[in-house]
GUZA-872311 format. One line per field, with one value per residue (C-alpha): residue number from 1; residue in one letter; x, y, z. Coordinates in steps of 0.001 Angstrom, whole numbers, plus 500000, padded with zeros to 6 digits. Layout:
<pts>
n: c(NUM,...)
res: c(A,...)
u: c(X,...)
v: c(Y,...)
w: c(Z,...)
</pts>
This chain:
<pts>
n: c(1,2,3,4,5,6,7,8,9,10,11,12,13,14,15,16,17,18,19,20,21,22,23,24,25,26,27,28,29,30,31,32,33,34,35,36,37,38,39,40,41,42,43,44,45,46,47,48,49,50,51,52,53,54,55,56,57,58,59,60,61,62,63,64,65,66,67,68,69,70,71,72,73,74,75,76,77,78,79,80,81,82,83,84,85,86,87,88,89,90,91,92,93,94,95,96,97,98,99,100,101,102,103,104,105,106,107,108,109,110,111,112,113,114,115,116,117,118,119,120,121,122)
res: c(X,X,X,X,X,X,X,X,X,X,X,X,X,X,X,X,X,X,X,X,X,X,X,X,X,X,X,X,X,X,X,X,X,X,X,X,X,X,X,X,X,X,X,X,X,X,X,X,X,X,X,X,X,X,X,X,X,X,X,X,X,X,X,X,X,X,X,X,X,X,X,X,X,X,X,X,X,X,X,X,X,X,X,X,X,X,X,X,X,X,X,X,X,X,X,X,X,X,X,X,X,X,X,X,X,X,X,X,X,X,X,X,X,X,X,X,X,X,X,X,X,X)
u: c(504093,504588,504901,505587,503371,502633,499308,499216,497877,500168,503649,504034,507353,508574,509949,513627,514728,513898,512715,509120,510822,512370,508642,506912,509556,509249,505606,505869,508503,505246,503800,502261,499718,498404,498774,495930,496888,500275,499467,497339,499673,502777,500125,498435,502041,503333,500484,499099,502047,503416,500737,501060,499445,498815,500465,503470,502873,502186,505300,507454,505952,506530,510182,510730,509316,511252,514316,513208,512417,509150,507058,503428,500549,496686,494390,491197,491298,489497,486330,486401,487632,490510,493498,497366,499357,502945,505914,509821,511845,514997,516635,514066,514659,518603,517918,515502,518013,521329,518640,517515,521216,521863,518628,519814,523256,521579,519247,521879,523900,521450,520334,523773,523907,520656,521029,523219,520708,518078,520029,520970,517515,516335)
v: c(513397,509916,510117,507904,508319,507127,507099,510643,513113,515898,513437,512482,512441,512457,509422,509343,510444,507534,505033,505588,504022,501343,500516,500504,498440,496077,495851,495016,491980,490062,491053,493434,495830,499045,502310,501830,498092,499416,502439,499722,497406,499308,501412,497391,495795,498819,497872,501528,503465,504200,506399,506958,509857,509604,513310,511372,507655,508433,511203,508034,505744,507841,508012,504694,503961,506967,504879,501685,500121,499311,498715,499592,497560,498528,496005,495823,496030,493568,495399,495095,498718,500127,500300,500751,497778,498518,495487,495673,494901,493063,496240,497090,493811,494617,497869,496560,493695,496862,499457,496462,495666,499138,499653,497062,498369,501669,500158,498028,501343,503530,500445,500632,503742,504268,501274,502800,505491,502792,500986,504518,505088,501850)
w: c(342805,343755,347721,351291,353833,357686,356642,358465,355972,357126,357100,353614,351852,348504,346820,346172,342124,340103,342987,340819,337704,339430,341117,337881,336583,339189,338835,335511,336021,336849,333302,331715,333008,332318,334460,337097,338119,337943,340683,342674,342786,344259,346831,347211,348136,350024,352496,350957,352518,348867,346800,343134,341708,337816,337928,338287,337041,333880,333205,334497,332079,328928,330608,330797,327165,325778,327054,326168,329171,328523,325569,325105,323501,323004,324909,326770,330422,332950,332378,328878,328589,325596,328043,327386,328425,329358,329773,330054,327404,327901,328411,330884,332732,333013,333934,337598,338080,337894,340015,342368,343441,344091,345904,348292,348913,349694,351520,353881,354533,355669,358233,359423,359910,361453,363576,366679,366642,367196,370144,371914,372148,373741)
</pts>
């Protein structure tokens, strides 16, 4: 499973339902990749606190194509190696731009109400 961590071993949590979809689409807004660059690059621009296991990428992936999100193509990787090569769709873009926005909303509510906690603390 895809999980957070405070790069503590023993505190790691589970990413929220579908936040894993919405990374991989995101990832993939900067064009195509296949499944290891797309697992480095979310744990590379989390600053490593995000860590995707394939147990978990790649069930997301055949999610997203099964929906049409993404598309897959048969290429060779940087190392000259058969790889997969997955990139949105225009249904896959409109789906980050709709999950994005309500990301952010999300995101801004829980900051508000988290941030009196914050001050009473201080």
């Amino acid at each position: 499973m895809a999980r957070m961590s405070t790069r503590e071993e023993h505190e790691q949590l589970e990413l929220l339902q579908g936040t894993l979809d919405l990374l991989i689409l995101q990832t993939l807004a900067f064009g195509h990749a296949h499944g290891h660059a797309i697992a480095k690059s979310i744990e590379r621009r989390s600053e490593e606190v995000l860590q995707v296991g394939h147990g978990s990428l790649y069930p997301a992936i055949q999610r997203l194509l099964k929906l049409g999100l993404i598309v897959a193509e048969d290429g060779l990787s940087e190392n000259n190696r058969k790889a997969r090569f997955y990139r949105l769709t225009a249904k896959g873009r409109k789906r980050l731009y709709t999950e994005t926005s309500k990301w952010e909303r999300f995101s801004e509510a829980m900051g508000r109400i988290l941030a009196p906690m914050a001050e009473e603390n201080e």
